[in-house]
N, CA, C and O atoms as a Tinker XYZ file with bonds, in Angstrom:
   440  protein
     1  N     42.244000   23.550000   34.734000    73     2
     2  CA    41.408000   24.051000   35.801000    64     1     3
     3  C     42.273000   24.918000   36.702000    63     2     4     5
     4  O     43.245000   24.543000   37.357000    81     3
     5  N     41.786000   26.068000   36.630000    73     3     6
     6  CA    43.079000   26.827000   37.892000    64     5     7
     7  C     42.228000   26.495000   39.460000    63     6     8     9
     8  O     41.027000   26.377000   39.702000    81     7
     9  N     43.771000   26.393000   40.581000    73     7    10
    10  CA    43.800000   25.961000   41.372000    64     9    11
    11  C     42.101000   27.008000   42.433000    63    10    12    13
    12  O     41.528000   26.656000   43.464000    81    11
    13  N     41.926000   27.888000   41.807000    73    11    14
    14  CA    40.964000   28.465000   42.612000    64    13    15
    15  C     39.412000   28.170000   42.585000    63    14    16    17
    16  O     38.543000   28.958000   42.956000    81    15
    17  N     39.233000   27.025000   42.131000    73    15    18
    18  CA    38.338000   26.098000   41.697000    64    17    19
    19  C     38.474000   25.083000   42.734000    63    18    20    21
    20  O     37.466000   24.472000   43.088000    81    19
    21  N     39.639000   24.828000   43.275000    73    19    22
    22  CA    39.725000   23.615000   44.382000    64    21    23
    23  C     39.379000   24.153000   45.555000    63    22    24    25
    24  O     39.713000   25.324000   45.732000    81    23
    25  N     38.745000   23.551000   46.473000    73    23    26
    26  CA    38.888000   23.750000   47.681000    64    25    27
    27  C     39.421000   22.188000   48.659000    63    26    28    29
    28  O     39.273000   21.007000   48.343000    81    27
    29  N     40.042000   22.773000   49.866000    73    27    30
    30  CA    40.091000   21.583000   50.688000    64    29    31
    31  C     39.419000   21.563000   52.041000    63    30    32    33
    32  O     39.317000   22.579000   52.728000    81    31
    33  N     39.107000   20.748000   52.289000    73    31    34
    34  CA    37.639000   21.293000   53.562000    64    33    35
    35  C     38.837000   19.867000   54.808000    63    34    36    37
    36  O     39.281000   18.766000   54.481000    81    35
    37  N     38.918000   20.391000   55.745000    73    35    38
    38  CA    39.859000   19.567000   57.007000    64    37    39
    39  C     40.829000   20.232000   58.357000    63    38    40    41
    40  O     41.338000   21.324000   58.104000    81    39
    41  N     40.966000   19.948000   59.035000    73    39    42
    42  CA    41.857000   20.224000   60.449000    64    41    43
    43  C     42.617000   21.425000   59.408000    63    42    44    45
    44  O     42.856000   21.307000   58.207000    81    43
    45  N     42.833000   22.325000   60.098000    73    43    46
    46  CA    43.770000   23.712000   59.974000    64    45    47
    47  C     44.972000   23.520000   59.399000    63    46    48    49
    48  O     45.408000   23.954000   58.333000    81    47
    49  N     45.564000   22.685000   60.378000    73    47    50
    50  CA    47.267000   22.244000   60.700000    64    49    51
    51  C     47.311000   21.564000   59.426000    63    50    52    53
    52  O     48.272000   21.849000   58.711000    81    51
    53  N     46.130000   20.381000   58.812000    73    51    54
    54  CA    46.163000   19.340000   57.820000    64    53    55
    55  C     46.094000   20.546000   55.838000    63    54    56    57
    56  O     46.482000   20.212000   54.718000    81    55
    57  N     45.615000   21.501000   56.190000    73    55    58
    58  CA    45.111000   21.587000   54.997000    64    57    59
    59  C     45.792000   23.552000   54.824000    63    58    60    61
    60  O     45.060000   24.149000   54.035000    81    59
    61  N     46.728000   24.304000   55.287000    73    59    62
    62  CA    47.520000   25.255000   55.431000    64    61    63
    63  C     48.068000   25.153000   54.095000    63    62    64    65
    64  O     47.953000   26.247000   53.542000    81    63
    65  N     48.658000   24.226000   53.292000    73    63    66
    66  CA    49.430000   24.001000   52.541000    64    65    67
    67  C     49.218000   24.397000   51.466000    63    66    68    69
    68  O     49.910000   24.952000   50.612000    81    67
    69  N     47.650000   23.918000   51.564000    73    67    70
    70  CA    47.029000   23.739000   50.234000    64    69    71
    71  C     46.956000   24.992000   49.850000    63    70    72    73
    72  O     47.450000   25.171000   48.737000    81    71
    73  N     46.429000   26.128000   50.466000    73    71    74
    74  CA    46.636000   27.493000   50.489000    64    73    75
    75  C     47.792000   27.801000   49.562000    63    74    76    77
    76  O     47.597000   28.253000   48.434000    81    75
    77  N     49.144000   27.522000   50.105000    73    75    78
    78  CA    50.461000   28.471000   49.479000    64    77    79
    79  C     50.083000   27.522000   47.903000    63    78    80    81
    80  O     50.573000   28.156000   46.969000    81    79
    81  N     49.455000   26.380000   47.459000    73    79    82
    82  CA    49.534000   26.207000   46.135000    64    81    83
    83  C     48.616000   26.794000   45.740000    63    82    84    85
    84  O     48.813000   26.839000   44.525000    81    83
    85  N     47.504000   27.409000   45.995000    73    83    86
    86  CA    46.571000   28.157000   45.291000    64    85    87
    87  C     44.811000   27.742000   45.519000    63    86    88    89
    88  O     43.885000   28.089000   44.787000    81    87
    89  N     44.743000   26.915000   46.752000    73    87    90
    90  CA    43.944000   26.239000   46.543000    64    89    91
    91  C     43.110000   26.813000   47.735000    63    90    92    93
    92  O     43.902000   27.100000   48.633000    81    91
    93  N     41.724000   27.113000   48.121000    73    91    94
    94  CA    40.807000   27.820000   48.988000    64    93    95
    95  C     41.061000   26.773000   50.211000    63    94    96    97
    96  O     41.292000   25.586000   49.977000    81    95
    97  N     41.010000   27.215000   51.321000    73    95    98
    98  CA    40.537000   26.139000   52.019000    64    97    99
    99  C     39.815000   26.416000   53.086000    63    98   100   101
   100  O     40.013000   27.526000   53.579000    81    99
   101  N     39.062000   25.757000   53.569000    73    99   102
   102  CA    37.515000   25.586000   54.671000    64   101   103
   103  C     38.378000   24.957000   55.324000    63   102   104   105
   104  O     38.954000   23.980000   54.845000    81   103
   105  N     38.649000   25.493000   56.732000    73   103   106
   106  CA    38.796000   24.813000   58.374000    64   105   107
   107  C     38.033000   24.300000   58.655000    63   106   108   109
   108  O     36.995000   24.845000   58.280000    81   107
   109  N     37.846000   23.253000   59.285000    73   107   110
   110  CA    36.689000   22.914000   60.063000    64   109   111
   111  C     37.907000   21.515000   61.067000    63   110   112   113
   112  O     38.855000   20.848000   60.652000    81   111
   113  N     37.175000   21.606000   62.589000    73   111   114
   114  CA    37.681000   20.499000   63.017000    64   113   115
   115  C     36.771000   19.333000   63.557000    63   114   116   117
   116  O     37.233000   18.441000   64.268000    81   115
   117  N     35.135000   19.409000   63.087000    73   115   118
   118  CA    34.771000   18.451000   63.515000    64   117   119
   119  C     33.690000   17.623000   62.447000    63   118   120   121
   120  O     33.396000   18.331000   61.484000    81   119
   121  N     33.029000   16.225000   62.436000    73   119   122
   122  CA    32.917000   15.790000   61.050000    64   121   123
   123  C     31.617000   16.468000   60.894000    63   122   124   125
   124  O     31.208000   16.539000   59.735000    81   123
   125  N     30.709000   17.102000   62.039000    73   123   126
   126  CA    29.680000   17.648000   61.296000    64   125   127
   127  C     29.325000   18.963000   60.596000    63   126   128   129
   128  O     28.419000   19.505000   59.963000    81   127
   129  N     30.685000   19.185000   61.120000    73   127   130
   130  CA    31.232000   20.938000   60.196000    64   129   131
   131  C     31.781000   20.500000   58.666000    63   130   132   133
   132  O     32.058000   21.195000   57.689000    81   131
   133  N     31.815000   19.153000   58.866000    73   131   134
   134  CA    33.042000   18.936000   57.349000    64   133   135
   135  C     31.892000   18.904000   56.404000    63   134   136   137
   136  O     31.882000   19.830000   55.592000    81   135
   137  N     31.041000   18.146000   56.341000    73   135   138
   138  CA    29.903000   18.000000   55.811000    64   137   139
   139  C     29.364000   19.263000   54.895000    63   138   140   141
   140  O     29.314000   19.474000   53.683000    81   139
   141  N     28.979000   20.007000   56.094000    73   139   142
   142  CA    28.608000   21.638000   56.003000    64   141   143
   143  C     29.441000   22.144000   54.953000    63   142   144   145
   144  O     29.067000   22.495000   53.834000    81   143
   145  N     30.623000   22.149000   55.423000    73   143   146
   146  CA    31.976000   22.921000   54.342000    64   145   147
   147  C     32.118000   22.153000   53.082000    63   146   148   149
   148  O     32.314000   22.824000   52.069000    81   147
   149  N     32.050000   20.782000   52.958000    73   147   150
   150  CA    31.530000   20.393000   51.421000    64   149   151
   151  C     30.439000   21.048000   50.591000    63   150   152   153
   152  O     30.547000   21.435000   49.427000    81   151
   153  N     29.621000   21.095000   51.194000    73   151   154
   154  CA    28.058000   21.439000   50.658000    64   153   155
   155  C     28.228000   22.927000   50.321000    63   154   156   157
   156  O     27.633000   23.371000   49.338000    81   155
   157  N     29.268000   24.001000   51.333000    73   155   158
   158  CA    29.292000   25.116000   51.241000    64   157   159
   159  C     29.837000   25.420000   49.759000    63   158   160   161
   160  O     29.384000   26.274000   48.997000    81   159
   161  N     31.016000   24.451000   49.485000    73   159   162
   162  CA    31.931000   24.834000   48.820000    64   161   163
   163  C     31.721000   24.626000   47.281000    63   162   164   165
   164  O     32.392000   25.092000   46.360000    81   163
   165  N     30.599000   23.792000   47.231000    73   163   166
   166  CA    29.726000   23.053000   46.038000    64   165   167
   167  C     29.145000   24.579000   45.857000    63   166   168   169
   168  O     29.665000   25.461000   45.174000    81   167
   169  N     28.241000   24.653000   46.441000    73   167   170
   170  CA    27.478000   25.911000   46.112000    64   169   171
   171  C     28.093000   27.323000   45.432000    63   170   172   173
   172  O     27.693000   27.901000   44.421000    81   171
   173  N     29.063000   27.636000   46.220000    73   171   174
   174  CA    30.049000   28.314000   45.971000    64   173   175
   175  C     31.016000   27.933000   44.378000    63   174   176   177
   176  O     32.107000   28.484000   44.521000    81   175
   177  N     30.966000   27.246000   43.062000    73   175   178
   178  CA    30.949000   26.910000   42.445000    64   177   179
   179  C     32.405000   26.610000   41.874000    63   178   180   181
   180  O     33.037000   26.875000   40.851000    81   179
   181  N     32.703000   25.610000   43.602000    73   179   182
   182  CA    34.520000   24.843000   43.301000    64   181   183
   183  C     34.013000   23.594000   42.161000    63   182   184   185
   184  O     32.910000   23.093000   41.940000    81   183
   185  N     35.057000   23.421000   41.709000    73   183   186
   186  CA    34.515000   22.000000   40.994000    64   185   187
   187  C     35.270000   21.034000   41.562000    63   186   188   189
   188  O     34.901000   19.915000   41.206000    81   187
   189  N     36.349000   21.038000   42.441000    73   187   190
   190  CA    37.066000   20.006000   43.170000    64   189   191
   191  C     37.245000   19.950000   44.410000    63   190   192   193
   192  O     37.932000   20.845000   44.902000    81   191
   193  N     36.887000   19.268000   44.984000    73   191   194
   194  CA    36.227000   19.733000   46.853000    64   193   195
   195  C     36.874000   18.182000   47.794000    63   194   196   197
   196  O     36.182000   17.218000   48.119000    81   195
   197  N     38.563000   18.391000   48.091000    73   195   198
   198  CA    39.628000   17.438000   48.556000    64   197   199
   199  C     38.696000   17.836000   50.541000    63   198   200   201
   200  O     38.424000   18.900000   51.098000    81   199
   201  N     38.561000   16.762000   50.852000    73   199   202
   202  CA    38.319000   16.431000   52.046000    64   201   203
   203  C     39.086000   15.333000   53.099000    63   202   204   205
   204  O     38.963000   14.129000   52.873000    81   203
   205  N     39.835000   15.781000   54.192000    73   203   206
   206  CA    40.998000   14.859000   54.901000    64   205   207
   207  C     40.171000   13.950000   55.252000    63   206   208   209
   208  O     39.046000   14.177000   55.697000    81   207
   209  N     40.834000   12.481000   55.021000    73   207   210
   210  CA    40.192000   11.285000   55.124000    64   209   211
   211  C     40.227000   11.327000   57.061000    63   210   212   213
   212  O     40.190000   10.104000   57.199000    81   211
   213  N     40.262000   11.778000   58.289000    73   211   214
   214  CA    39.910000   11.839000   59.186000    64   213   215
   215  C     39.024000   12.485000   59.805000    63   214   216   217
   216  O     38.840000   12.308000   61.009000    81   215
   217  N     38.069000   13.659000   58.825000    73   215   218
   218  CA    36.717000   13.781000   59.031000    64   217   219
   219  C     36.144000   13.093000   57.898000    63   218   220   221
   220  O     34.998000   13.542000   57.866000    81   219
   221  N     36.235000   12.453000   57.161000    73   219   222
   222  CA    34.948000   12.008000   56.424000    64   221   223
   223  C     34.837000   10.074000   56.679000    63   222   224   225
   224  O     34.221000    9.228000   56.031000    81   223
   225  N     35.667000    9.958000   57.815000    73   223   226
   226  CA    35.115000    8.733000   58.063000    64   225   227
   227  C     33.412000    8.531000   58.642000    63   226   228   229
   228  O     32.548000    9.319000   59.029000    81   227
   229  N     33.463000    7.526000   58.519000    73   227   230
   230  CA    31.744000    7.485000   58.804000    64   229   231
   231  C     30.666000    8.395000   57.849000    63   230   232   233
   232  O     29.458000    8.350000   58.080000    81   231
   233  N     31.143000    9.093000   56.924000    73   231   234
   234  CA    30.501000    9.760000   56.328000    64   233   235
   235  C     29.917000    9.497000   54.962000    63   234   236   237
   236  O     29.355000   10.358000   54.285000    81   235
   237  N     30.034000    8.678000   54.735000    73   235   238
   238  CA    29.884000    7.718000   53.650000    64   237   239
   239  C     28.917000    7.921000   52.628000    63   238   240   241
   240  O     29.104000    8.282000   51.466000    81   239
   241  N     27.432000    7.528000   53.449000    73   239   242
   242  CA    25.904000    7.810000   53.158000    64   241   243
   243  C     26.437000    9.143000   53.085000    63   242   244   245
   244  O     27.008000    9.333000   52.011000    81   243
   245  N     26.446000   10.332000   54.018000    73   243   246
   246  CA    25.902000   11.388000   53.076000    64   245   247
   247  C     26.313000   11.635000   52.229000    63   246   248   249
   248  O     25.683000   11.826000   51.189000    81   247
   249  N     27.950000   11.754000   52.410000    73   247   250
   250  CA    28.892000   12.035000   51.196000    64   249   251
   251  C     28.535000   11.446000   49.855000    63   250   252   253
   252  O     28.575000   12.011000   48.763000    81   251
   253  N     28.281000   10.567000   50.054000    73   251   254
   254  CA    27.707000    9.982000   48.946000    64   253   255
   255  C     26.189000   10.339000   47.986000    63   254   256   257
   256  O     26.075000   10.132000   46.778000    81   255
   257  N     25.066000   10.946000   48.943000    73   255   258
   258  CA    24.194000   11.243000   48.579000    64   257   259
   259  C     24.406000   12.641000   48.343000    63   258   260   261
   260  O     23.549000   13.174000   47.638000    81   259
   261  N     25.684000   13.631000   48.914000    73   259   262
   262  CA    25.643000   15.131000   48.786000    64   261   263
   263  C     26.119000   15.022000   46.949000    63   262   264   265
   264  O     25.806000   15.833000   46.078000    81   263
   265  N     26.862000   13.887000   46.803000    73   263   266
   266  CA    27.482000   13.798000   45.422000    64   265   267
   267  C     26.699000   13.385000   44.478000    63   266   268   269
   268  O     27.137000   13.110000   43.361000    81   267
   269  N     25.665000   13.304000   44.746000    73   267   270
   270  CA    24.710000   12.756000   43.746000    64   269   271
   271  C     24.115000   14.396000   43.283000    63   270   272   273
   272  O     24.207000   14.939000   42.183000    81   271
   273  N     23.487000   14.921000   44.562000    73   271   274
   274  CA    23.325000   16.371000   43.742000    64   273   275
   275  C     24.370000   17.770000   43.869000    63   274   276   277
   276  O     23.848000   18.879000   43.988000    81   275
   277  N     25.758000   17.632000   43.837000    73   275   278
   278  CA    26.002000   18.526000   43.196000    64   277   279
   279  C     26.715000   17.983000   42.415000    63   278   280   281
   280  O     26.749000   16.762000   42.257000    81   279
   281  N     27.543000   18.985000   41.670000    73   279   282
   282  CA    28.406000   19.262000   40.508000    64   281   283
   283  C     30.069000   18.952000   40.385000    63   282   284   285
   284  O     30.751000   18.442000   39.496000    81   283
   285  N     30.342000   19.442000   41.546000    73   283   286
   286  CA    31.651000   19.086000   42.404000    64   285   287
   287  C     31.782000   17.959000   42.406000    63   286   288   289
   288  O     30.768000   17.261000   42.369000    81   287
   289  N     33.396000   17.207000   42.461000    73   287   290
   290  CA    33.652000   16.458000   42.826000    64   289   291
   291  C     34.405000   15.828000   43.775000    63   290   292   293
   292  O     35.580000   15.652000   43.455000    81   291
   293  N     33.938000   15.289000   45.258000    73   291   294
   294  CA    34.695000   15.231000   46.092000    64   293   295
   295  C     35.135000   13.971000   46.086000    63   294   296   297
   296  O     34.513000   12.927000   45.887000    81   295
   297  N     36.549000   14.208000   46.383000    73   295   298
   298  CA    37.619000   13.521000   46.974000    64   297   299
   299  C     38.161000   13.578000   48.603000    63   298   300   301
   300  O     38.168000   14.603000   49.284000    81   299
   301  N     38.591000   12.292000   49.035000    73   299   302
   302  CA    38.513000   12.404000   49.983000    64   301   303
   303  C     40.390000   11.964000   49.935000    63   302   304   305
   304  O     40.974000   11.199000   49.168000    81   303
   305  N     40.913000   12.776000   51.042000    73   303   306
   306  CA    41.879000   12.617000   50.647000    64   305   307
   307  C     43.259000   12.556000   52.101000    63   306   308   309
   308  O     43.302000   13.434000   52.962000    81   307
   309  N     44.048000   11.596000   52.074000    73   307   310
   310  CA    45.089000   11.127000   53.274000    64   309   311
   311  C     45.390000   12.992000   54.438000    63   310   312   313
   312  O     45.625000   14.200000   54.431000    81   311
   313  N     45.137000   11.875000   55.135000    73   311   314
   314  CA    45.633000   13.568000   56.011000    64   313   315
   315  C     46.782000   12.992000   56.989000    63   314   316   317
   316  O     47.335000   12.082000   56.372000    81   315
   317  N     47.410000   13.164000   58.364000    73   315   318
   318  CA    47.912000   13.059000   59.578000    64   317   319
   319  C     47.492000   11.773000   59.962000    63   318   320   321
   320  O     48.337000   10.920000   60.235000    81   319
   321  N     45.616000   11.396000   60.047000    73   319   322
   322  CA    45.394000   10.451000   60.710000    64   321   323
   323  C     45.095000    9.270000   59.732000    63   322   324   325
   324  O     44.359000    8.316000   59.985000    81   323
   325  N     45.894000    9.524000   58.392000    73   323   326
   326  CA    44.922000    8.434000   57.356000    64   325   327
   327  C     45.321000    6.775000   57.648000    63   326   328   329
   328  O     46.365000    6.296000   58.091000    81   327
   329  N     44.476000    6.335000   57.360000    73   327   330
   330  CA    44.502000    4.820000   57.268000    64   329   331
   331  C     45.107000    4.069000   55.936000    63   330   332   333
   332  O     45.750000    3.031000   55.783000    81   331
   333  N     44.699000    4.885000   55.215000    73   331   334
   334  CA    45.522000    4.071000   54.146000    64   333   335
   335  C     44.297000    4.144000   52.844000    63   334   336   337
   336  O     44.527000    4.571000   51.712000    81   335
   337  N     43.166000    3.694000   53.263000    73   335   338
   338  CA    42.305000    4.123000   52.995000    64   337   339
   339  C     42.006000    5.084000   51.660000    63   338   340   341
   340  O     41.687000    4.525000   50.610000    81   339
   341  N     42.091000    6.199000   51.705000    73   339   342
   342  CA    41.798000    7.025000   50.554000    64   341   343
   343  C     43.386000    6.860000   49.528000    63   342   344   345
   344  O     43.535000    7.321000   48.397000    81   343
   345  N     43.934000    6.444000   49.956000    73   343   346
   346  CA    45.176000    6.881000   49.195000    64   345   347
   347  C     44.877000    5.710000   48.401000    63   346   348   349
   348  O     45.023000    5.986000   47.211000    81   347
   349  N     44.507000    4.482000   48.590000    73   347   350
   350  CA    43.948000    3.541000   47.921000    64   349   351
   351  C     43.145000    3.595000   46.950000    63   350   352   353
   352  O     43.339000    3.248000   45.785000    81   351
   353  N     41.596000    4.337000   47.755000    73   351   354
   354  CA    40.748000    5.308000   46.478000    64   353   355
   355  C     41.355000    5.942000   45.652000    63   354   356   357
   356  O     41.071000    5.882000   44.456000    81   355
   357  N     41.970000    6.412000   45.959000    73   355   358
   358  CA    42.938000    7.549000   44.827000    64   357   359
   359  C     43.316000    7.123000   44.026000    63   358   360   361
   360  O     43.139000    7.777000   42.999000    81   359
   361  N     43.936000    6.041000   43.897000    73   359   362
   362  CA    44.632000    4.849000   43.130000    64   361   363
   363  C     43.796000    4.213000   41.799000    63   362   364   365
   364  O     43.855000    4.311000   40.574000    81   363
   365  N     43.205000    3.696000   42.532000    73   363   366
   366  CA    41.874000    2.794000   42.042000    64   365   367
   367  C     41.368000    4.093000   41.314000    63   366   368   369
   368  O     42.059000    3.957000   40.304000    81   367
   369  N     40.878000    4.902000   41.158000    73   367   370
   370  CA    40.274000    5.857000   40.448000    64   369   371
   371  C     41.405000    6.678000   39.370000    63   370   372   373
   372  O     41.026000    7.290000   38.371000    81   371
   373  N     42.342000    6.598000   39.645000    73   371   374
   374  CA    43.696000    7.007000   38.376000    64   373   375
   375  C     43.191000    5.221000   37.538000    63   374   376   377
   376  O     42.591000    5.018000   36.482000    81   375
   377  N     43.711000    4.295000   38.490000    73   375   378
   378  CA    43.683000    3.367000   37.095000    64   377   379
   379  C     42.724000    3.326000   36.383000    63   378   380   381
   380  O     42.739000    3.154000   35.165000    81   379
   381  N     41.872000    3.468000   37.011000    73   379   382
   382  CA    40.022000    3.644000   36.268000    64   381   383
   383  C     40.085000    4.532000   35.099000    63   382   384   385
   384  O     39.791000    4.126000   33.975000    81   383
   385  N     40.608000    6.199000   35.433000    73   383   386
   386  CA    40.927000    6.849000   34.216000    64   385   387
   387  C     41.449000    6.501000   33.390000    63   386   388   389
   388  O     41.072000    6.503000   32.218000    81   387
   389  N     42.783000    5.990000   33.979000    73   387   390
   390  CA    44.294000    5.997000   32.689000    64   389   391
   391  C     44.188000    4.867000   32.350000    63   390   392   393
   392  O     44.285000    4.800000   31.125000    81   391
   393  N     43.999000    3.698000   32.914000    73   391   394
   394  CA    44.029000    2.238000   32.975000    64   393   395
   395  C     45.452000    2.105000   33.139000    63   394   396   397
   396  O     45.718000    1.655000   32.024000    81   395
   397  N     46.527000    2.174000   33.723000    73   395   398
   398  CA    47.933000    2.314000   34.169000    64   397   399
   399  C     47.625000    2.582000   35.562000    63   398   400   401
   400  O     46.701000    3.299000   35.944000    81   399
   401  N     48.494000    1.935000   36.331000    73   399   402
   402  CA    49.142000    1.939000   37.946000    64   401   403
   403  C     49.783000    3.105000   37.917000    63   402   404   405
   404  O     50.947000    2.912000   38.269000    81   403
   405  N     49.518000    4.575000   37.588000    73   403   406
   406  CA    51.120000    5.247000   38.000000    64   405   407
   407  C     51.468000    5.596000   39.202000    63   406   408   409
   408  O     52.591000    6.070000   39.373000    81   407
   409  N     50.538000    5.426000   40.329000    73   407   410
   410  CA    51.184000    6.112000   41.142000    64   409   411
   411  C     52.073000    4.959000   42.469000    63   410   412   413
   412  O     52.859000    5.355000   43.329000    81   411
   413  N     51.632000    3.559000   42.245000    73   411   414
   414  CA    53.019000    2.559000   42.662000    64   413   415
   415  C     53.735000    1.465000   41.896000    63   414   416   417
   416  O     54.299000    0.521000   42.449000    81   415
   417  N     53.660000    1.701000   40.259000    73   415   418
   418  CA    53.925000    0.753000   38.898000    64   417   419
   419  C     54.038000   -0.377000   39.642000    63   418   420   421
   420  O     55.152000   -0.853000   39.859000    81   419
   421  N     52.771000   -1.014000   40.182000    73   419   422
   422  CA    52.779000   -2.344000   40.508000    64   421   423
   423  C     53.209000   -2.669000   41.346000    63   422   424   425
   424  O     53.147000   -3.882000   41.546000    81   423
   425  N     53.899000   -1.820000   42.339000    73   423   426
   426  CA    54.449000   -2.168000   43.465000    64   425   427
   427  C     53.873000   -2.494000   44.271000    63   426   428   429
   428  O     53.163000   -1.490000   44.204000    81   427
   429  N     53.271000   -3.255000   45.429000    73   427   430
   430  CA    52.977000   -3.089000   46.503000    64   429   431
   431  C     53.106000   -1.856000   47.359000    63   430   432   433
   432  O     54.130000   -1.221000   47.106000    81   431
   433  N     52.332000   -1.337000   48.318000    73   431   434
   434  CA    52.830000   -0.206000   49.284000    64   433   435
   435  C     53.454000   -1.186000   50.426000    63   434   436   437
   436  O     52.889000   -2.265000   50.609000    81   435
   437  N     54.599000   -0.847000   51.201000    73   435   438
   438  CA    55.212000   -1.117000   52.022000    64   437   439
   439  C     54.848000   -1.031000   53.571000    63   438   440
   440  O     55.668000   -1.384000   54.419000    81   439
């Protein structure tokens, strides 16, 4: 998949980066713009749509129902303010694929 298929929708400062690897990204700094910029970016025909886990708290229900009709797949993903939270999801959804731990071989996080 080339990187111009991804987008990352989050705070400016949080999601700059993603840019120099190749990846689109939607600013937005508040959660009812984030929403918007998912939905935008679906349409727009990203197939991977990374969202900073400090706007999509509380967002659950829609996020969840925006993913039912599109195509895209969003991820929600650690930013500045993360909890711990998505990086967990993240996890749990590699072992789901691979059925292997790779990203703490069993470790505990610290």
């Amino acid at each position: 998949m080339s990187m111009s298929k991804v987008a990352v929708v989050g705070p400016r400062d949080a999601i700059l980066a993603f840019k120099a690897l190749g990846a689109d990204v939607f600013p937005v700094a508040q959660r009812s713009a984030a929403l918007a910029a998912v939905e935008k970016a679906a349409g727009l025909g990203y197939k991977l749509v990374f969202l900073c886990e400090s706007l999509a708290g509380g967002m659950e229900k829609p996020l969840s129902e925006l993913q039912e009709r599109i195509t895209a797949t969003i991820t929600i993903i650690p930013d500045r303010e993360s909890t711990g939270a998505s990086l967990a999801r993240v996890k749990k959804r590699v072992e789901k694929a691979i059925g292997v731990d790779i990203l703490f071989k069993g470790e505990e996080k610290a």
